[in-house]
Residue, then its C-alpha position, 0 to 999 in steps of 0.5 A: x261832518x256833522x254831530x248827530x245825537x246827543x254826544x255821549x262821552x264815556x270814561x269806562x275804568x277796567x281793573x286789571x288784575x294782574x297788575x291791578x291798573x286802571x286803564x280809562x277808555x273814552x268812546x261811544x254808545x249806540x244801540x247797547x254797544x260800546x265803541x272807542x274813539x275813532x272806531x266806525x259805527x253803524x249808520x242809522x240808515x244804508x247810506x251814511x258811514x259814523x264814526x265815533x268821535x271825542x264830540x260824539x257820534x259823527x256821520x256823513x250826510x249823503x242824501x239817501x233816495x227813498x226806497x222805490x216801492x216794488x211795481x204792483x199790477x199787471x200788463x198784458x198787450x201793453x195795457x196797465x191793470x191794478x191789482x185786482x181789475x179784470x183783464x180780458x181772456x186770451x179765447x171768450x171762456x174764461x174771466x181773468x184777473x189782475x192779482x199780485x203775482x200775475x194774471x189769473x183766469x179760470x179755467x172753463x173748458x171752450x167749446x169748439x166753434x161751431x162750423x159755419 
């Protein structure tokens, strides 16, 4: 385990005023808020667990995998378009387009085909 941060040690003094004592309290600080020796602190990320320790802020160092971004673009019959290329219609009327939420076409109404 290694210290991360600067360690911050602090001796906080509370009065008590029933029997006007003062109690020393060593811990740490992280993001405004105060924490006793030996108490779990929040990690700077979703991978690491923290610890306040008598040195200072103590976590583990899991190697935390870069979040994968969300796939963009489309596939239609098993052909890969980015957003915002044309994607061929299903009939020979309308225009479609690859857009972040799916495919979108216009919709022109198709004249039947003349007998032959």
């Amino acid at each position: 385990m290694i210290v991360h941060n600067i360690p911050l040690l602090l001796t906080l003094a509370f009065v008590s005023t029933a029997s006007a004592s003062l109690q020393c309290v060593s811990g740490c600080w992280r993001n405004n808020v105060f924490y006793p020796i030996g108490a779990e602190v929040p990690s700077l990320d979703s991978c690491n667990t923290c610890w306040c320790t008598d040195s200072g802020i103590a976590c583990t160092e899991i190697y935390c995998p870069p979040e994968t971004p969300e796939p963009t673009g489309c596939t239609q019959n098993g052909i890969n378009y980015q957003d915002g290329d044309e994607v061929p219609s299903l009939d020979s009327c309308n225009t479609c387009w690859c857009t972040g939420s799916g495919i979108a076409c216009t919709e022109i109404a198709c004249l039947p085909e003349a007998p032959e």
